[in-house]
C-alpha positions in Angstrom: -1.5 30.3 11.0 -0.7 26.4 9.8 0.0 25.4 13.8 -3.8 26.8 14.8 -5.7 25.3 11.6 -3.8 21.9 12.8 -4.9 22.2 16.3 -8.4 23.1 15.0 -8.3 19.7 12.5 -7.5 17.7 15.9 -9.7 19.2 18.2 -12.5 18.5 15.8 -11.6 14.9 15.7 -11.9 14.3 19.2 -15.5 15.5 19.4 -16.1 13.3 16.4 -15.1 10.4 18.4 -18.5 8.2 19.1 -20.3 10.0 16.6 -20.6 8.4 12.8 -21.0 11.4 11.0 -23.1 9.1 8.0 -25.6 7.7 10.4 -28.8 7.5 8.0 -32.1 9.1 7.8 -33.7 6.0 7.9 -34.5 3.9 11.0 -35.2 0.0 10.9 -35.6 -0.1 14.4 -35.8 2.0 17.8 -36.0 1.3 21.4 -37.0 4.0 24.2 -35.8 3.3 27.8 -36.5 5.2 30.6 -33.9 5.4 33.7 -33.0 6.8 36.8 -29.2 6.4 36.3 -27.2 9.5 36.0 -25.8 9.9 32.4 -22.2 9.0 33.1 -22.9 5.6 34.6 -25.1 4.7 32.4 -22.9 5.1 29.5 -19.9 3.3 31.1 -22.5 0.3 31.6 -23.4 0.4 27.8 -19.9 0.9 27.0 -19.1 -2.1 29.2 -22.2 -4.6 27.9 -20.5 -3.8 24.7 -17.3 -5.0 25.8 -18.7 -8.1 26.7 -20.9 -8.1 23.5 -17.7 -7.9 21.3 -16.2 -11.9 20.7 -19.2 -13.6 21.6 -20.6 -16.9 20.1 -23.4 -18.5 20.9 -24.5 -22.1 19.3 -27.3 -21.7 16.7 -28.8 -23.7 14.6 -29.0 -22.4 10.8 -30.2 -22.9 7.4 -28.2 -22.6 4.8 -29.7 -21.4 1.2 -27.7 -23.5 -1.4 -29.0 -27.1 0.9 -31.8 -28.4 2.3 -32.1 -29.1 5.9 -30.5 -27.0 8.9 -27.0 -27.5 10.8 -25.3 -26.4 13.8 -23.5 -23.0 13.6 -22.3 -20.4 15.5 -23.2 -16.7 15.7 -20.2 -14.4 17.0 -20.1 -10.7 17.2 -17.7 -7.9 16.3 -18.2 -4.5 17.7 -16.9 -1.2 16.4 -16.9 2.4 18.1 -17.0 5.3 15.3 -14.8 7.8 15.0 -16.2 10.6 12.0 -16.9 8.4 8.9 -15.0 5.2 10.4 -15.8 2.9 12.7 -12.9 1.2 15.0 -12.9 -2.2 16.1 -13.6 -2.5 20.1 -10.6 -3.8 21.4 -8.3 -3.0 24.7 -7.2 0.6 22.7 -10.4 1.2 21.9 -12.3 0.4 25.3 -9.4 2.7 27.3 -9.9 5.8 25.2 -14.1 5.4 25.6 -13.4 5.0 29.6 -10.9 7.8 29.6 -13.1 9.6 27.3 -16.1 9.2 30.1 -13.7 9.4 33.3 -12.1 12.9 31.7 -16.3 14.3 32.5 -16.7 14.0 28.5 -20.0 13.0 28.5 -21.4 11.4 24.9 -24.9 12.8 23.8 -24.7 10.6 20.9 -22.6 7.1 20.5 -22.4 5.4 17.3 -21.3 1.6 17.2 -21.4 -0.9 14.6 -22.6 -4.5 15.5 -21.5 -7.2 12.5 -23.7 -10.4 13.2 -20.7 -13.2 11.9 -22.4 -16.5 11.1 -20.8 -19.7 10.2 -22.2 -23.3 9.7 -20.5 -26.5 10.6 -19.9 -29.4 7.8 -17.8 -32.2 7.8 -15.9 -30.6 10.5 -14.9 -27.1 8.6 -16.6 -24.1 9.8 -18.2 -22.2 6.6 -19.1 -18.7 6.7 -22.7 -17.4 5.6 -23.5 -13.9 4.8 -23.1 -11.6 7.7 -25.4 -8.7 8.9 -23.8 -5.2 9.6 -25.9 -2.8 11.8 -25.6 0.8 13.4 -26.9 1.2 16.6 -27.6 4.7 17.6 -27.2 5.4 21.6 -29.1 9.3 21.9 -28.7 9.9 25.9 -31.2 12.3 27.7 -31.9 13.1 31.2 -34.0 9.8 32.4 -34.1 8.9 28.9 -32.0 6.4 26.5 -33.2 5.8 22.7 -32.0 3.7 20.9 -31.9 3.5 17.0 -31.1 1.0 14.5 -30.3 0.9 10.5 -29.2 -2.2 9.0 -26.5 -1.8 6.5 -26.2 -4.7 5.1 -26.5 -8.9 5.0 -29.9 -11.1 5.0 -31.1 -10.4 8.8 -30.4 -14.0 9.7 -31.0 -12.1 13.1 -33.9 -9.9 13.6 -33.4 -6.6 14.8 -35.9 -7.0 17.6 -33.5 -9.7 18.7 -30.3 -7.4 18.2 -32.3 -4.8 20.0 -33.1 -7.2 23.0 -29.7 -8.9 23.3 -28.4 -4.9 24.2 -30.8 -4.2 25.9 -30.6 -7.2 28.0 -27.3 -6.9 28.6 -27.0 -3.4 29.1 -29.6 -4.4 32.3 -27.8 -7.0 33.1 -24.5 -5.4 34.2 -26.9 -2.6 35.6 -28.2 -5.2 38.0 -24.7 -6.6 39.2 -23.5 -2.8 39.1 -26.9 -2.3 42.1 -28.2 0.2 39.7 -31.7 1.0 39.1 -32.7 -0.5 36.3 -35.0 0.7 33.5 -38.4 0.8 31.8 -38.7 -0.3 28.1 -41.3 1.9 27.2 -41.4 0.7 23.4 -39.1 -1.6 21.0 -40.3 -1.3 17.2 -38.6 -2.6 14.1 -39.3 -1.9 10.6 
C-alpha cells in the first residue's frame, strides 16, 4: 500500500513539471500567435529561445531613483522552468530533462517559466544592482495557436511587458527562421 501511494506521489510530479500550479488569475499582459508549426517543434523552439534568453545582457542606459541624471547599465536575464509550486533555474539539467521531456512524445499543453529582468548600474567602476522585475510567462499551446500570458510578480517594470513580450516573441521567430520553419502571425499583443 505505501510502495503504490509513493509511485502515485512521483508520477504526479512529473506531470507537474512545466506547470506552476500558483499561476494567478490576473493577467498583465497576453499575446496570441497563430502558426503552422506542429506542436512539438514549436515548443522545442520556445524551449530553445529560452535557452538563449537565459544569461543575456544587453547595454542599457538607466536612471537611477536616489540621483539625478542617467548611467550606463546592463540588463541580464535569469530564466526558470516550474515544477508544481517552484520554479528551477534553466541550466544544462534543466534544458536536458525539457528536451527529453519533448523527445519522450510528452507534449506540454501549458509551460510555466519565470523571466527575472536583473538590472545593474555602472559608477565609479562598481556595478550596483537596482530593483529587479520577476515575471511569469504563461505558454498555452493549441492546434495553430500559441498564447501567451503574462503576470508580473514583482519589481518597478524598469522593462515594459510589451517589451518582455516582444523580446520572446522575437526570439522565438527568430530561431524559427534559422530552424526553415514557418513563421507566425501576431494576431494581438496587450498589456495591462
Amino acid at each position: 500500500m505505501y510502495e503504490n501511494k509513493r509511485k502515485q506521489v512521483r508520477r504526479l510530479k512529473t506531470t507537474s513539471f512545466g506547470r506552476f500550479t500558483n499561476f494567478p488569475s490576473i493577467i498583465h499582459g497576453t499575446a496570441k500567435i497563430s502558426h503552422k508549426t506542429s506542436k512539438p517543434r514549436l515548443q522545442l523552439v520556445i524551449v530553445e529561445a529560452l535557452r538563449d534568453i537565459n544569461g543575456c545582457k544587453t547595454s542599457q542606459i538607466l536612471s537611477v531613483a536616489s540621483r539625478s541624471g542617467r548611467y550606463p547599465g546592463e540588463i541580464t536575464f535569469e530564466v526558470g522552468v516550474a515544477d508544481d509550486l517552484y520554479f528551477y533555474y534553466l541550466d544544462n539539467e534543466t534544458y536536458t530533462k525539457l528536451v527529453m521531456t519533448l523527445k519522450s512524445k510528452k507534449f506540454f499543453q501549458v509551460l510555466d517559466v519565470l523571466i527575472v529582468v536583473l538590472y545593474h548600474y555602472f559608477k565609479n567602476g562598481k556595478r550596483i544592482p537596482l530593483n529587479f522585475d520577476h515575471n511569469i510567462i504563461r505558454f498555452t499551446f493549441k492546434k495553430g495557436e500559441l498564447d501567451l500570458y503574462v503576470f508580473h510578480v514583482r519589481g518597478i517594470r524598469r522593462m515594459p511587458l510589451d517589451d518582455l513580450l516582444n523580446l520572446m516573441i522575437g526570439r522565438i521567430k527568430g530561431k524559427m527562421t534559422k530552424n526553415r520553419l514557418k513563421t507566425f502571425k501576431i494576431e494581438y499583443l496587450r498589456t495591462y
